[in-house]
N, C-alpha and C positions, 0 to 999 in steps of 0.2 A: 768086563761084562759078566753079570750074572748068567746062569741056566734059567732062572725064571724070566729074567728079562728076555731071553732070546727064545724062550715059549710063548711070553705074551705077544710076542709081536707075529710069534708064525699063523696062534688062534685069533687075533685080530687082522689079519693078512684078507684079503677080499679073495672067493675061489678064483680058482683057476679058469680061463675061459674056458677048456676042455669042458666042463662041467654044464655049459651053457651051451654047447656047440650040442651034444650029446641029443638034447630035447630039439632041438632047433633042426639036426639033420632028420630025427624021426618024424618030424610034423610035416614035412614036404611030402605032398603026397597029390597026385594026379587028379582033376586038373587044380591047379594053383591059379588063386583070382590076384588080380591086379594088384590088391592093397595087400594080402599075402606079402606077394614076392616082392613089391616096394616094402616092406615093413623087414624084411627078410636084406633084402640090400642093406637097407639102413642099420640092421642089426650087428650085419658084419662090415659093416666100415669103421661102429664103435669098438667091433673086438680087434682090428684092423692098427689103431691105434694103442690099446691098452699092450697090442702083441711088437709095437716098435718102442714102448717104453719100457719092456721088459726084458733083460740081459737077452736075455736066450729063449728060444722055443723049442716044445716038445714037438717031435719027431711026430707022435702020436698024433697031438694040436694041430699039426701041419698036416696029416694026412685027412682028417676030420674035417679040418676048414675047405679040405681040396673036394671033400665027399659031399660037403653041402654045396658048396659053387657049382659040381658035374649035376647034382641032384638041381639046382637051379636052373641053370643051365639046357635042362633036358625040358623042364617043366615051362620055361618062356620059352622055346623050339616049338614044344607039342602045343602049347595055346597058337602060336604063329602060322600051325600048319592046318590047325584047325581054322582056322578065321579064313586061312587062304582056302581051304577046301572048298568051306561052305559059298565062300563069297563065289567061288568056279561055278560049282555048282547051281548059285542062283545066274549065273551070265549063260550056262549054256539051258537051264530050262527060258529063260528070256530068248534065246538064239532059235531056239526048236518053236516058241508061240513064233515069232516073226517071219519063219522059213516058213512056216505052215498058213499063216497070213496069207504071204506070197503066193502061194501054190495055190489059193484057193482063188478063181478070177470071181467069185459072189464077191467075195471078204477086200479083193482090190477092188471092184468098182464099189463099194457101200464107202470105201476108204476115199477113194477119189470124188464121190461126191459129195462125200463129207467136208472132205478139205477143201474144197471149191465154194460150198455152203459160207464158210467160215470167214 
């Protein structure tokens, strides 16, 4: 084997995934929408694969991939606690008009006539 031949083949070599992971862990960034972090999944299942067809990985690659998963990770957490807040928050202002309904005997008999009407 030639030295040129074993050049051509390291400059025609596809980069490394480290090179893609790089951009990928910087673009996660608060909040992360749906197609994001689906697009973002699917991204690392393909480097997920090229990283079991290849001898070895770097130390580096592995810690990178582990920074974007914790960075994923944190970003479908914060969407989930947001959704659960908001959703709280809309049940107990629901909770507070009906307690208040209650309390008012105008607003149950307008209600009770109502129902009865119907």
């Amino acid at each position: 084997m030639s030295i040129s031949h074993i050049t051509s083949k390291l400059i025609s070599a596809p980069p490394p995934p480290f090179h893609v992971l790089h951009p990928l862990s910087s673009s996660l960034s608060l909040p992360l929408s749906a197609t994001r972090a689906r697009d973002t999944i699917n991204h690392l299942q393909e480097l997920k694969q090229e990283f079991a067809a290849r001898a070895s990985v770097d130390n580096e690659e592995q810690a990178l991939k582990d920074a974007v998963l914790g960075r994923l990770v944190a970003a479908v957490y914060t969407e989930a606690l947001d959704i659960l807040l908001s959703e709280a928050i809309e049940a107990e202002t629901e909770a507070d008009w009906w307690a208040d309904l209650g309390r008012s005997q105008l607003s149950v008999t307008h209600y009770l006539i109502q129902s009865m009407l119907s």
